[in-house]
N, C-alpha and C positions, 0 to 999 in steps of 0.2 A: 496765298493763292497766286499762281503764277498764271494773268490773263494770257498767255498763250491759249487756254483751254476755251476762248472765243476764237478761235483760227479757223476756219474753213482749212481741210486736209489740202486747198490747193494753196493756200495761200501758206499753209506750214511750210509746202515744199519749196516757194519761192522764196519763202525769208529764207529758208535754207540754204537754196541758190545763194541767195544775196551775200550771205554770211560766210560761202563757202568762196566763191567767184569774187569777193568784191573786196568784204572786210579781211579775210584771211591772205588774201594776195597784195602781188604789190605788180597794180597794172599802172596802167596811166591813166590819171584822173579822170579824162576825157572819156576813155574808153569805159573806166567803170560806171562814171555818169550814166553813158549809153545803156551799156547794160544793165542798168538798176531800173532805167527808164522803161525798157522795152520790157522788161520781166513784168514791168508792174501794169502796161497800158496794154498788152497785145490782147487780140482776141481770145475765145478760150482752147483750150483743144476737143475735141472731138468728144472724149467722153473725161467729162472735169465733174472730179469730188464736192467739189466746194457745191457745187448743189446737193449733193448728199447730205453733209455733216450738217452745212449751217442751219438750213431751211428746219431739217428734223428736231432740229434743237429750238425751233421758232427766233433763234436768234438774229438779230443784224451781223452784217460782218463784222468781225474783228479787225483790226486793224494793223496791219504790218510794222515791223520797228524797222525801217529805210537806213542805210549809212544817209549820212546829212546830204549828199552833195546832191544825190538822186533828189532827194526833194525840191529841192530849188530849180532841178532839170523838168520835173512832171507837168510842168504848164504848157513845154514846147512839146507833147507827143506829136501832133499834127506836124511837126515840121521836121521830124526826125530821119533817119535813113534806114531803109527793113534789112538791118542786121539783126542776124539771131545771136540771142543773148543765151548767158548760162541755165539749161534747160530751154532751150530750142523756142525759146519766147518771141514772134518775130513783130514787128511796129509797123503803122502806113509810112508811107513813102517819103522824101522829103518836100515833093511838091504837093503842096495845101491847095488840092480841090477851089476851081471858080468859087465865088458866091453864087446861091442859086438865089433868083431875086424874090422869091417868096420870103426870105429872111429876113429881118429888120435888120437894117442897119446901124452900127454903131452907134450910139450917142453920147456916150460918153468922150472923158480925156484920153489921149494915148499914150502908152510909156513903153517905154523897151523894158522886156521882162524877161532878162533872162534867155534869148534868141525866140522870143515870141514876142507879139502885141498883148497888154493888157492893157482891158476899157477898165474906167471909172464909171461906173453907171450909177453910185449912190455919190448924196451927198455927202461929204464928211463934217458932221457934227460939231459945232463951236465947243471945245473943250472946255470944259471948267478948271478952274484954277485949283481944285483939291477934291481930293476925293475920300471917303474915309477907307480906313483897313479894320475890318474884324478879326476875331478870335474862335473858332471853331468851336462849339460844344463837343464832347464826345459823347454817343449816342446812348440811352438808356435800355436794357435788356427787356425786354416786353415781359409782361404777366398776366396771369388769370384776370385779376380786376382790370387791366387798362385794354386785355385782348377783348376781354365783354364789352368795354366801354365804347372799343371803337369797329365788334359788329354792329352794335345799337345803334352808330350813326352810319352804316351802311343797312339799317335795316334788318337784319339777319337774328335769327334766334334760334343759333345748331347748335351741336356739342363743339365740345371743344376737346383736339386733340393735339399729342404731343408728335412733331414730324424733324426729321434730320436737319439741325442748325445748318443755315444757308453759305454758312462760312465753314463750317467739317469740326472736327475736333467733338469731346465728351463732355466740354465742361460748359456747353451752355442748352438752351432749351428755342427751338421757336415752336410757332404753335397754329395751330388748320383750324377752319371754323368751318364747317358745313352745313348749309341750311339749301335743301330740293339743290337745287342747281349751282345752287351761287356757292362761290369757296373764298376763303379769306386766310393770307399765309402771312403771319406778323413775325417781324425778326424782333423789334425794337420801335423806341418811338420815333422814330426818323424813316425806316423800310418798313413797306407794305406791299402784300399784291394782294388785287383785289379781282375777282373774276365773275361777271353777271350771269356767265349759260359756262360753264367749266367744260362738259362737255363738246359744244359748240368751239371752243376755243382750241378745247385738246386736237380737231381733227383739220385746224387751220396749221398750214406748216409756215406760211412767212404771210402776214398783215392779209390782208382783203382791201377793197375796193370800195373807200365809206362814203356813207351818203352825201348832198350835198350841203346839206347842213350842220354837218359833223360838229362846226365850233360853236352853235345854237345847243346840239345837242349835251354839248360838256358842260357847257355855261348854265345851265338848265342842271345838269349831274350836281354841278359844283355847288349850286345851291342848294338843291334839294338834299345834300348829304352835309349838309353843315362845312363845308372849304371857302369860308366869309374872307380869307387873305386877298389882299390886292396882287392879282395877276396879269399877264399877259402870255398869250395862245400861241403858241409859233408848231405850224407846222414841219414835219421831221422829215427830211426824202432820205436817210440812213436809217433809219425805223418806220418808215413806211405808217407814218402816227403822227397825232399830235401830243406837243406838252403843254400844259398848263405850267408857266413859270411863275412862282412867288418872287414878289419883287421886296428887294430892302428898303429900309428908311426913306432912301435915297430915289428910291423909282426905279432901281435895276437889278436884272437876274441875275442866278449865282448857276457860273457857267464849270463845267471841267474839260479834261483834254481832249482831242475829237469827236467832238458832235454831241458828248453828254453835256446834259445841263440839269440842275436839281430842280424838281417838280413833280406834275403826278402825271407821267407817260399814258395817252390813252390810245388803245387798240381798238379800231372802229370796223366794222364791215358792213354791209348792204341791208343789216338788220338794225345796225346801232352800234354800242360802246359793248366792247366785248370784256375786255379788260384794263385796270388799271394799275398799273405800278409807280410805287410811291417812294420819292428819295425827298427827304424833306431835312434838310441840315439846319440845326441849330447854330446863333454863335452871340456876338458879344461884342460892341462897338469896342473899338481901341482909341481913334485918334481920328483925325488929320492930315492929309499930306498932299505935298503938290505933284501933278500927274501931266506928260508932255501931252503933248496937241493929239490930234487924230494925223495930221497932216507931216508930223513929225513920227507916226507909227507908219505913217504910209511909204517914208521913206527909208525907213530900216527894211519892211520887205524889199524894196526895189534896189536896197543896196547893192550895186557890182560886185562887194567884195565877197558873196555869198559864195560866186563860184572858184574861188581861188583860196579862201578863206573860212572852212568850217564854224570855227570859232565865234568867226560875225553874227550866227545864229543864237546864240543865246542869247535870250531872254524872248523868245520867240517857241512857239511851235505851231506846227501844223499839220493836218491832217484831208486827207481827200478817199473818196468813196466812188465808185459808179451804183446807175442805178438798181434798182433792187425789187423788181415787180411781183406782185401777188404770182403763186404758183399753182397751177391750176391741178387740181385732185380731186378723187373719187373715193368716196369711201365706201368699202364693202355693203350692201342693202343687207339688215338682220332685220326675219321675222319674229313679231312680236308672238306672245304666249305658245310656242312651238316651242320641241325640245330641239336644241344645237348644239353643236360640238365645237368650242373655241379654242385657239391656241392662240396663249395667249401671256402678258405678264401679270401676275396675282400677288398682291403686299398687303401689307397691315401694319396702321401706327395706334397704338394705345391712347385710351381714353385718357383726360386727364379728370374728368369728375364725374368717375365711377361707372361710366357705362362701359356698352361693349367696344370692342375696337371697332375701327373702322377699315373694313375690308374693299379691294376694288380690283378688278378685273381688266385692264387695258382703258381704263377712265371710266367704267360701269361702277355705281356701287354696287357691292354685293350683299345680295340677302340668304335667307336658307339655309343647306347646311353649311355652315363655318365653322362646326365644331374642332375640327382638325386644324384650323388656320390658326397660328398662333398669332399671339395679342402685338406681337412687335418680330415685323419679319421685308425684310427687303424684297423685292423685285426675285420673283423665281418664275423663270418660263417652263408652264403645264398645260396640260391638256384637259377644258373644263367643260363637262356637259351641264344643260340647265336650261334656261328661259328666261329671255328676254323681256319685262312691263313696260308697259310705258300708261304712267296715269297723269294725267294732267302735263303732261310735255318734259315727265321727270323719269329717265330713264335708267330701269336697276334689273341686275342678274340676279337670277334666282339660283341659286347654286344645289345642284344636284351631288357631285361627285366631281373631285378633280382627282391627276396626280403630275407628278413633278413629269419633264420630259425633257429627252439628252437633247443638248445641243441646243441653236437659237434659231431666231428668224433669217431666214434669206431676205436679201435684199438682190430684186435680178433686174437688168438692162437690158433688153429690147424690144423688141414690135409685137406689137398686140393685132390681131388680124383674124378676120372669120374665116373657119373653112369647112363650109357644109353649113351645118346646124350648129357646129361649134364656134366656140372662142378659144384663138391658142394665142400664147405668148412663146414669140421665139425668141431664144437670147442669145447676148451676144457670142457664147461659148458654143452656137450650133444646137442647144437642147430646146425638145418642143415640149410645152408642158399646158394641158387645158386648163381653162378657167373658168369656175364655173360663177354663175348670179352678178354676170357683167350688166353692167346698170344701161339703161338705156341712150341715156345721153353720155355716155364714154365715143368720141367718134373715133370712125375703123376703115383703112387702117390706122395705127396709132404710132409712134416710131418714138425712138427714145423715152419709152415708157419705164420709170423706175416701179420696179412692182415688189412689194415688204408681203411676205407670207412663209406659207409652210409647203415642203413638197409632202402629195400625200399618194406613192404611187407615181402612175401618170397625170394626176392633178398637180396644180398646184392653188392652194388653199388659200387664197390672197386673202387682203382686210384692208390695203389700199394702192391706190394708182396715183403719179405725181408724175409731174414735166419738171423736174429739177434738173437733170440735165440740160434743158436745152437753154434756163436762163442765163445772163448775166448777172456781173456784181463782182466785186473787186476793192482794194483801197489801202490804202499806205498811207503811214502817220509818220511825225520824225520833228527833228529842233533838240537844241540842247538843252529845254529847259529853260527856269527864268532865274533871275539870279536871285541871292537870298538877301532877304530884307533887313535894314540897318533903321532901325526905329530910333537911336540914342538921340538923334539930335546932331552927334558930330560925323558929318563925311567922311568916309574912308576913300586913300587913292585909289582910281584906277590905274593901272599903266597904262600909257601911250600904244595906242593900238596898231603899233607900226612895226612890225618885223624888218629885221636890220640883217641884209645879207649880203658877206664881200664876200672873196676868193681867199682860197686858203693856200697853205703849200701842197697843192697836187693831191689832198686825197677827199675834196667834194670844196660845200661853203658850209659858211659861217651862218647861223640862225641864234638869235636872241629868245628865250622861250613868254610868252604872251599869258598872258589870264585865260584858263578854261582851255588850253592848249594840254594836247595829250600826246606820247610819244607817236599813238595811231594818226593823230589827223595831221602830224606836223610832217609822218613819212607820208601821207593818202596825198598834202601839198605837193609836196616836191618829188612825188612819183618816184620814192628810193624804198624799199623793203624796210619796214619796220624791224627785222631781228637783223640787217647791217649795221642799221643805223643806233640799237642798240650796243651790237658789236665794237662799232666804228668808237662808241662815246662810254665806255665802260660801265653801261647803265645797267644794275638791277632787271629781269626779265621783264618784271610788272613795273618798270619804272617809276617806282615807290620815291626815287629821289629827284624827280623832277622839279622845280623850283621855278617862279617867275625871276627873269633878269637873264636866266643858267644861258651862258652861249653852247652851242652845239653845233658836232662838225656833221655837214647829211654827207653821205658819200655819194658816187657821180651817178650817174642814171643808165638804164638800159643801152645796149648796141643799136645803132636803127639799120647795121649790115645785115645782110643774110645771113641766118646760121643755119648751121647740120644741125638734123636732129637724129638720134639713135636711140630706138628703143622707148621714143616717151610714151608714158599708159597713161588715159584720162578715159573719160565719162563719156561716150558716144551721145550726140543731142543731135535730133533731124527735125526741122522743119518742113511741110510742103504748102508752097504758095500758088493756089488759083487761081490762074491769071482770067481778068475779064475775058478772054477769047475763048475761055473752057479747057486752057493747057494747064499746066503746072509746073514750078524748075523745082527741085530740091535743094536747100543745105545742108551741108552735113559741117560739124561742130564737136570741137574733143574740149570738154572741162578739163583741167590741169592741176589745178589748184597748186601749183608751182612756177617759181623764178624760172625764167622769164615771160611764161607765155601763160598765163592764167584760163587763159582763153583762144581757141585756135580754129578760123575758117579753113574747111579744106580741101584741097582739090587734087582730082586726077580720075585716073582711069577707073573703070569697075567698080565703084564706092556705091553701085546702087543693090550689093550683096551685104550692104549693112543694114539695110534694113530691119532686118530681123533680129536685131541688136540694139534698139534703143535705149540708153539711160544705161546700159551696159560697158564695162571696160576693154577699149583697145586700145594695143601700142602700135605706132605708127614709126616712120623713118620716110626723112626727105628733107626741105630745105623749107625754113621760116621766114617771111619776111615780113619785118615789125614794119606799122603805119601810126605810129600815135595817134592818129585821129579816127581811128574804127582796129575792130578785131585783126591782129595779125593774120594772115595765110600762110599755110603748110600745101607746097607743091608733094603730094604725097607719092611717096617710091613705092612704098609697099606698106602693107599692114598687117596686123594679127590678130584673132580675137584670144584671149589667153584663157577663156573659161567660157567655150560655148555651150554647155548644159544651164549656165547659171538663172536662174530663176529668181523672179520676187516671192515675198510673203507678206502675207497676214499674220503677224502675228500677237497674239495676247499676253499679256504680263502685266510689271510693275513698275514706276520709275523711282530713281533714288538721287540726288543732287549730292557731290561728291566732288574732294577738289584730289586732282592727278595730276605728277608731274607738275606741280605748281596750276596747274587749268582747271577752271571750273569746268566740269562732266556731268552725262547723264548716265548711269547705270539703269540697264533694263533686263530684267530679269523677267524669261519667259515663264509659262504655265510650264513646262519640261524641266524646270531649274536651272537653265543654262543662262550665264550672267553677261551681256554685252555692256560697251562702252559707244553712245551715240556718235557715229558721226554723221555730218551733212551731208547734203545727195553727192558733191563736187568733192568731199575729205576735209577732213580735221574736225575736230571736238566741237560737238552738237552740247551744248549743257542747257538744253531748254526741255522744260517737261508740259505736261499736261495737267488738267485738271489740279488737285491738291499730293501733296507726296504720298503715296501709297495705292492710291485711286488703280485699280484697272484701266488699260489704257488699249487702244488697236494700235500700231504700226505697220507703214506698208514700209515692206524693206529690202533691201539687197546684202545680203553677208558674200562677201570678196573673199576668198581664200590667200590667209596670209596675212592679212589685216588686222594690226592688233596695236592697242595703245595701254598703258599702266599694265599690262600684267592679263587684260582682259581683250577675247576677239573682235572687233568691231562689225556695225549695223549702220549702216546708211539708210537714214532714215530719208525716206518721198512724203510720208503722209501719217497725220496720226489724229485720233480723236480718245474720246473717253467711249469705253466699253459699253458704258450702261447708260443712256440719254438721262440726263438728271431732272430732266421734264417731266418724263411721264415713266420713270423706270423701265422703260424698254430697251435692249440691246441696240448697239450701233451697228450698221453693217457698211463693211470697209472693202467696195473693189479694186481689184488690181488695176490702175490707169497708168503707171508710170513708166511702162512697157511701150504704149499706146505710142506712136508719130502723132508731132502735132502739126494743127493744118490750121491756113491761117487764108481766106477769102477776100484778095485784092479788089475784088472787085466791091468790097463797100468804101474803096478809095473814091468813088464816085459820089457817094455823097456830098451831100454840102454841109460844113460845119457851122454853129455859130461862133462867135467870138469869146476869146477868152476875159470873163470878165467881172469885179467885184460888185458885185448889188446889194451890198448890204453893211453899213460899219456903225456901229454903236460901243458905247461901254457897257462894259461888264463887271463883273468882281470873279475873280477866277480862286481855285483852288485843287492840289490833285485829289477827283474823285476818292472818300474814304469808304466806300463801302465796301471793298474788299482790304482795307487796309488791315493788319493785324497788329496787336501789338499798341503800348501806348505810342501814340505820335509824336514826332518831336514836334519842335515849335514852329520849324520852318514848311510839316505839312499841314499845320492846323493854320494860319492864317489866310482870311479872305481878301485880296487885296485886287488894286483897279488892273482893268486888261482892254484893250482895245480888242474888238472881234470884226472880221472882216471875214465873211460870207460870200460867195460867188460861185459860177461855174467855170470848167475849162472847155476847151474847145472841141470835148469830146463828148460832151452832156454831164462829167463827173464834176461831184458837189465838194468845194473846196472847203475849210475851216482852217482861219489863221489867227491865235493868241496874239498879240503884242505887249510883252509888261507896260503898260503906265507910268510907273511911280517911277519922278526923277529920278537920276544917279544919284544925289544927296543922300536919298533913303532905301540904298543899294550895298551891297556889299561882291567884291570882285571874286563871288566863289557861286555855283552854281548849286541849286537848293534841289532837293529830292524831289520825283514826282513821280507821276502813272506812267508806267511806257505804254507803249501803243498795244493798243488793243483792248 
């Protein structure tokens, strides 16, 4: 399972950026810094996906995989300069807003971090002198007797049904319990979700707003359902929840990479505990070991060498989020014992001890006729009349007659407003369409109304109302990883961590190659093109023959002259900035994804006829002049748009993971059978997919005429989700946004920030999250071993998470061990 399929479609397209702009080019460090930074901290744009995909899916964000350097940059946004970045991404200013004196003031130590302040605001912990390392159990497949065993301690006495393994594939089983409301989804004895009103939860799209004795309330759960393990409660601001963590032997939680931690997640809102999901990992004491200070983790983050030095990152990771606030939504009013007409999604999973299946309608169980519904049947959207019961606060359809119906749900954006006696939704395309059994506290007018229904006519047949556009939420994760652990007893060297570089005879310097060094991060160093510097060194493409000790010649760096440009085509990117007075200036920004200019500010005459070209390809002509310290500028002569009909798509298909040309790719084959080869919004080979290999997928995308890589035409992927929400079997709906200018409101430069700063450092025992792991694990992901975790915010309100390995160098070994990427 490739966690890209937690991405918000806005966040696919900025890893994409990044991957395209940052990692595939050869800019100068400084500059790709910048831009990894501002992609990742800017406001959003005007109509952003990532409210769409993630919220539907109830999920938290997924988290971005950062080249390294950006990460270690994301603490100073506040002090940045509003360049736009690849995809028109633009950041606050470089002057950091007065304090305004309602703030607390610092209390903490102060440190240079990276061209920011960061406070110390926690204690750091007297380290122990050892810590133990466990052994992972691998998790045991659930069954009839253990899935009974463990309704029975939630209470529950339903049937029990056979539902799609949470991991895909045919060869195993997990299993549903439903009893009135309550539903119980078992993979194994390690995962659980446990849900108290299923319904109530189905029509929450991201957390709610829980009471204020939420941890009374768990602690109270936890007892009364038999969870007698020694815990501790930590609330989630990236799941909008609390966990309940089991603590080891030891007194301490078992943490994974951004923001997860094993335990039993509880989803609370204004009524109570809505839902529980359960990661409960087994394992198996090993030993002993000794583990560095807090104080000595504290200085590996703060190390200087992070921004010069990739490398210096492992045995580290980290991750950061912004906030992520309930979203406020309406669900369609349905009267009860009346006949209705639903459109709607209809499935069924097979009994496992002998009854009927278990039919359901858009989260309704179904009663009545289901004779035609067969006993095992996915997600099919039809059209179902019948009647709605509700007995005792348990609500079922009674199924009259359905039939299958072409096509899916709309999903439409914009304002909802009265006119006359009526209710219309106008959207953003200019179509007016009524609404009929709008609720009474929906208030009007309404604006960036995301509205999921059916057109019926001049209606449109809605089922619900959501403000997902206008939130916030965002986050990037990165680090290389910790290194792999040396149990024996005997020490392994490291090399001397010190890159060795003189002058050569005229064709670059000399470089000594370092542990955890790659031929990427050693050209991202010295700001020289990874395929000269292959060139230069007669390296293998995938530098297969890299070796610690190997000297290497880099060859010289960029002109910083002005050069001609002729003819160069890139990716048009337009910002517009707001100025506090009510004006606005525009940038306008060519992606390149080419030596020398990866990246290019631009200016001149008439440039405001591009408009209507955003994310679009032009070739431009005029004179560059490179600044290593921010985006080059192109004095622009002239320009051309080479393909002004070109359009985006939506489109449906399949993805297939596929190596070309030596590179890993994504082949996507649409519903027409026409086979493309992924690339990124900026160019070059996209090989990330979605959801599991074969899955239905959306893409928003640009096909370039001309465009082609392996033998196949190419797709510029903006945005992508899974077709059919694996929540509730509902289709996704994917708008076109990439089209869209984005626009970025200087004036919440006025704000006053708090300070950047840690408030929180304990140990841990970390390990990479296994539950989407496949496959037996080696030994190096099954071990639980110590981690320092440092907890904080930045100075933008976003919630930071930083691993630091523990275990001395002794019980290290100088090769970097497997783990979860981000997300």
């Amino acid at each position: 399972m490739n966690d890209k399929n937690l991405l918000s479609p806005e966040e696919r397209a900025i890893a994409e950026w990044l991957a395209a702009a940052a990692e595939q080019v050869d800019a100068a460090p400084s500059f790709k810094a910048e831009l990894e930074t501002q992609l990742m901290n800017a406001l959003k744009p005007k109509s952003n996906f990532f409210r769409t995909l993630v919220p539907a899916l109830g999920w938290a964000v997924g988290l971005i995989a950062l080249t390294l350097i950006a990460n270690w940059l994301i603490r100073s946004i506040a002090l940045q300069p509003p360049q736009p970045a690849a995809g028109g991404t633009p950041l606050p200013s470089q002057e950091a807003p007065l304090p305004d004196e309602t703030l607390p003031a610092p209390a903490g130590e102060a440190y240079d971090w990276h061209g920011t302040t960061l406070y110390l605001q926690a204690d750091l912990p007297a380290s122990p002198a050892e810590a133990s390392v466990y052994l992972y159990q691998p998790e045991q497949r659930a069954t009839l007797e253990s899935v009974r065993a463990l309704a029975a301690q939630f209470g529950m006495d339903g049937q029990i049904y056979q539902t799609p393994p949470e991991l895909g594939g045919s060869d195993t089983t997990d299993f549903l319990v439903v009893d009135s409301n309550q539903r119980l989804h078992v993979r194994s004895d390690q995962y659980f979700q446990f849900y108290t009103d299923y319904p109530r939860w189905n029509a929450t799209i991201h957390g709610a707003t829980p009471t204020p004795d939420a941890e009374a309330q768990i602690d109270q759960f936890l007892k009364a359902h038999g969870f007698d393990f020694p815990h501790r409660i930590w609330p989630s601001e990236m799941y909008g929840d609390f966990i309940a963590l089991p603590l080891t032997p030891d007194g301490l939680p078992v943490c994974y990479e951004y923001f997860k931690c094993a335990g039993l997640r509880f989803t609370l809102d204004e009524k109570g505990i809505l839902a529980v999901d359960g990661a409960l990992p087994k394992y198996e004491k090993i030993g002993l070991y000794g583990v560095i200070s807090a104080e000595e983790a504290l200085q590996k983050i703060l190390n200087p060498a992070l921004m010069s030095d990739p490398t210096a990152a492992t045995g580290m990771m980290e991750g950061f989020h912004s906030p992520i606030p309930p979203i406020p939504t309406w669900q369609r009013p349905r009267p009860t014992d009346q006949t209705i007409t639903i459109f709607g999604w209809l499935s069924s999973v097979p009994s496992l001890e002998g009854g009927a299946p278990l039919v359901t309608l858009d989260g309704y169980t179904v009663t009545g006729n289901t004779a035609g519904v067969p006993a095992s049947m996915d997600s099919a959207f039809v059209e179902a009349i019948g009647q709605i019961h509700d007995q005792n606060g348990v609500q079922t359809f009674e199924l009259e007659s359905w039939k299958s119906r072409d096509g899916y749900e709309d999903g439409l954006l914009g304002t909802i407003e009265r006119q006359g006696e009526q209710v219309v939704l106008n959207t953003l395309e200019g179509e007016t369409l009524l609404l009929p059994d709008v609720p009474s506290d929906l208030p009007l007018p309404l604006e960036n109304a995301f509205v999921i229904g059916v057109r019926q006519g001049e209606a449109f047949e809605w089922k619900s109302i959501d403000l997902r556009q206008t939130l916030g939420g965002g986050g990037g994760g990165g680090g290389l990883g910790f290194y792999k652990l040396n149990l024996t007893g005997t020490p392994a060297p490291f090399p001397t961590p010190e890159p060795t570089s003189q002058p050569t005879s005229g064709e670059g310097t000399a470089y000594i190659v370092q542990a955890g060094d790659t031929c990427r991060s050693i050209a991202y160093a010295f700001d020289v093109s990874v395929e000269d510097m292959i060139a230069l060194n007669n390296l293998p493409a995938d530098c297969s023959t890299l070796t610690i000790g190997q000297t290497l010649v880099i060859p010289g760096a960029v002109s910083s002259e002005p050069q001609k440009v002729e003819g160069l085509r890139g990716l048009l990117s337009i910002t517009i900035y707001k100025k506090p007075d009510g004006g606005q200036r525009v940038e306008y920004g060519l992606v390149t994804n080419a030596d020398p200019y990866p990246y290019l500010l631009l200016e001149g005459a008439n440039l405001e006829a591009l408009q209507a070209y955003q994310n679009r390809p032009m070739d431009v002509w005029g004179t560059a002049n490179y600044d290593p310290n921010r985006a080059p500028i192109l004095k622009v002569e002239r320009y051309e748009i080479p393909f002004p009909d070109l359009q985006f798509q939506i489109l449906r298909g399949r993805q297939k993971m596929v190596t070309l040309e030596g590179q890993s790719a994504t082949l996507f084959t649409a519903t027409d059978g026409q086979t493309y080869v992924q690339f990124a919004p900026g160019g070059g080979v996209d090989g990330s997919t979605v959801g599991n290999e074969g899955d239905e997928v959306l893409l928003e995308a640009l096909v370039i005429p001309g465009e082609t890589f392996g033998g196949y035409p190419a797709l510029r992927v903006f945005s992508a989700s899974m077709a059919v929400n694996p929540k509730n079997g509902q289709p996704m709906e994917m708008p076109i946004t990439a089209d869209q200018i984005y626009a970025y409101d200087e004036a919440a430069l006025g704000a006053s920030v708090p300070p950047t700063a840690i408030e929180r450092v304990e140990l841990v025992y970390y390990m990479p999250d296994p539950r989407y792991l496949t496959g037996e694990l080696s030994p190096d992901q099954r071990y639980l071993q110590p981690a320092w975790l440092f907890i904080g915010h930045y100075s933008d309100g976003s919630e930071f998470f930083i691993l630091v390995q523990a275990l001395k160098q002794e019980f290290l070994l100088p090769e970097v061990a497997p783990y979860t990427p981000p997300g």
